[in-house]
N, C-alpha and C positions, 0 to 999 in steps of 0.2 A: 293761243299760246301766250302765257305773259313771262316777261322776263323780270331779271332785275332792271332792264332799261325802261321799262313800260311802267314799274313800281317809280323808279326817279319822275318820272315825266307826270305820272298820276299823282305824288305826292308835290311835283314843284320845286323836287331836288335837282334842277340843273345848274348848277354852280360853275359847271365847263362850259355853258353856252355865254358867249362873250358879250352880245350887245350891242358891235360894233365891227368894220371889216377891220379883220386882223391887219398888223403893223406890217407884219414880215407877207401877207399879200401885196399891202397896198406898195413896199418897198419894190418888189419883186415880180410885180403882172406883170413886165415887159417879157419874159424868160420865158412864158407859154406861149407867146406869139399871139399873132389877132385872128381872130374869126374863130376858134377853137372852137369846137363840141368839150366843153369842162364837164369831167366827171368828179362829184364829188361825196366820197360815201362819208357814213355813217353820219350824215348833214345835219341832224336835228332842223334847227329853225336858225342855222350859220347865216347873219348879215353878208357872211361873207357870197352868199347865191347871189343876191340883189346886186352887190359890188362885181359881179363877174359879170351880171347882164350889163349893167349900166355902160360895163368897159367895151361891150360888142360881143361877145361870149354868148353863146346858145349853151344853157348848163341842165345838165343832170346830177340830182342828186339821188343818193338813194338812204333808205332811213328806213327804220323797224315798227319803227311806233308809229302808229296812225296821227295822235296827238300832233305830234310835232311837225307832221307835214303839214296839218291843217293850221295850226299857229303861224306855220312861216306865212300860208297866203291869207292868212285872215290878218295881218301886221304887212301885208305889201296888196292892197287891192289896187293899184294902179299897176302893175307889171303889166307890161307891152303879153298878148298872148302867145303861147308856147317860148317866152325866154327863159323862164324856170321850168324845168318837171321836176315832181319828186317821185323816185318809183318807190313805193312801200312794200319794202321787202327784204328778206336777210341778204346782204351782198352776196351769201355764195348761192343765191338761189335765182343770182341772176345773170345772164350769159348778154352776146352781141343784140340779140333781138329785143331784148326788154330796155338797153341802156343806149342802144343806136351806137353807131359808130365815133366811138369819143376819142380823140388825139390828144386831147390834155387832162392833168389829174389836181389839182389842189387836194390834200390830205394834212389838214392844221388837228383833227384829234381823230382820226378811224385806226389808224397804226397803234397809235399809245394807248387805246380804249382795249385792246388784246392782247389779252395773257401773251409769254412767252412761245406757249407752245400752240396758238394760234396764227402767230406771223405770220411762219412760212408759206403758211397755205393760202393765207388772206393774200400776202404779193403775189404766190402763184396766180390766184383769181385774177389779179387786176391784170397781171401778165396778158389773158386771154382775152380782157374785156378794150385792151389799149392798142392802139395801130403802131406799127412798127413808125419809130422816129416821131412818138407820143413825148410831150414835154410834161415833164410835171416839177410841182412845189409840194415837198413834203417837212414836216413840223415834227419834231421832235423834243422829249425832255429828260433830261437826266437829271439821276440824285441816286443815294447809293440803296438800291433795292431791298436791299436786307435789312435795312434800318427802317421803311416805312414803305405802308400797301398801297399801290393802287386800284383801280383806274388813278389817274394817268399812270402807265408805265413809262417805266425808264426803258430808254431807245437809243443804244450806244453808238458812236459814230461807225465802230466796227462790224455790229450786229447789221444796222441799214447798209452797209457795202457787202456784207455777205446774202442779205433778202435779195437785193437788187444786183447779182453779180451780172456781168456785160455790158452794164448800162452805165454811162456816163455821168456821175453821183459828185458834185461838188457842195461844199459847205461853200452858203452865199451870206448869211446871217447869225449870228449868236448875239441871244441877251436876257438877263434875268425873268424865269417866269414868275408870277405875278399869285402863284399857288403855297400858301403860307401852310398850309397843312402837312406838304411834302419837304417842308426845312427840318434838315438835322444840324445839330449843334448851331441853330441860328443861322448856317447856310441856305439860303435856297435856293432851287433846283435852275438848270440850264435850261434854255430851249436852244433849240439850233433848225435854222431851215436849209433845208439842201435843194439844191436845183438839179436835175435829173433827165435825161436825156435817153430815150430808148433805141 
């Protein structure tokens, strides 16, 4: 099956893959707590894997594209063994047994990578895949939808309290994302990270 994600990755279009461990991770690791199982979908070849092992973190990721699993460990050949996995696979094709039992989530682009009417069902998944009193850092960005497409979607602070109702949903971060494509009238878009407590 090839997607549109497998077309970006084959032609060299990742312009969302950062390069470096996100700011509002490196701000905000203390909030997942130490020793975590970090789940981290839609991962591509996120530095930000490397940066959760280095921190003590046993992490899984999971990712669609063969490509990019293989990028991440051919650009980290010294990883300690089993500190990364990547499972290659669509998130919802994957349950407890494939992702092991994970207590924590980093989500800096899998939320905003789906359409609207894929949310609900993506946090249901994660719902089943995260242990009760699971921490997570989730990434968000907004700009006004109707004026410019993405991927990235716009992820309102109300939409993420309504995905995640029960759970303990605090805005820890806001600060200008860095994505000049998604500026209207020379604005450009927010990010916001929330820290999340299940």
């Amino acid at each position: 099956m090839t997607t549109p994600w497998h077309d970006r990755w084959r032609e060299g279009r990742i312009g969302f893959h950062e390069g470096q461990p996100n700011t509002f991770l490196e701000r905000h690791l203390a909030h997942l707590g130490t020793a975590r199982r970090v789940l981290v979908p839609l991962c591509g070849k996120t530095e930000d894997l490397a940066y959760l092992a280095a921190a003590g973190h046993q992490v899984v990721g999971v990712e669609l594209v063969p490509e990019a699993a293989r990028a991440f460990f051919d650009e980290h050949p010294d990883l300690p063994p089993g500190a990364v996995e990547i499972v290659v696979a669509d998130i919802f094709a994957t349950d407890r047994a494939t992702v092991g039992a994970v207590d924590a989530l980093w989500d800096r682009a899998a939320l905003i990578a789906l359409p609207a009417d894929a949310r609900a069902r993506y946090v249901a998944h994660l719902r089943t895949l995260l242990a009760p009193g699971a921490r997570g850092l989730i990434v968000t960005i907004e700009y006004p939808q109707d004026r410019t497409d993405g991927p990235p979607f716009a992820v309102f602070e109300d939409e993420l309290r309504r995905l995640w109702a029960g759970a303990d949903v605090t805005i820890v971060d806001t600060g200008i994302a860095g994505n000049r494509r998604l500026e209207v009238d020379g604005i450009p878009p927010t990010e916001r990270c929330y820290a999340l407590t299940l």
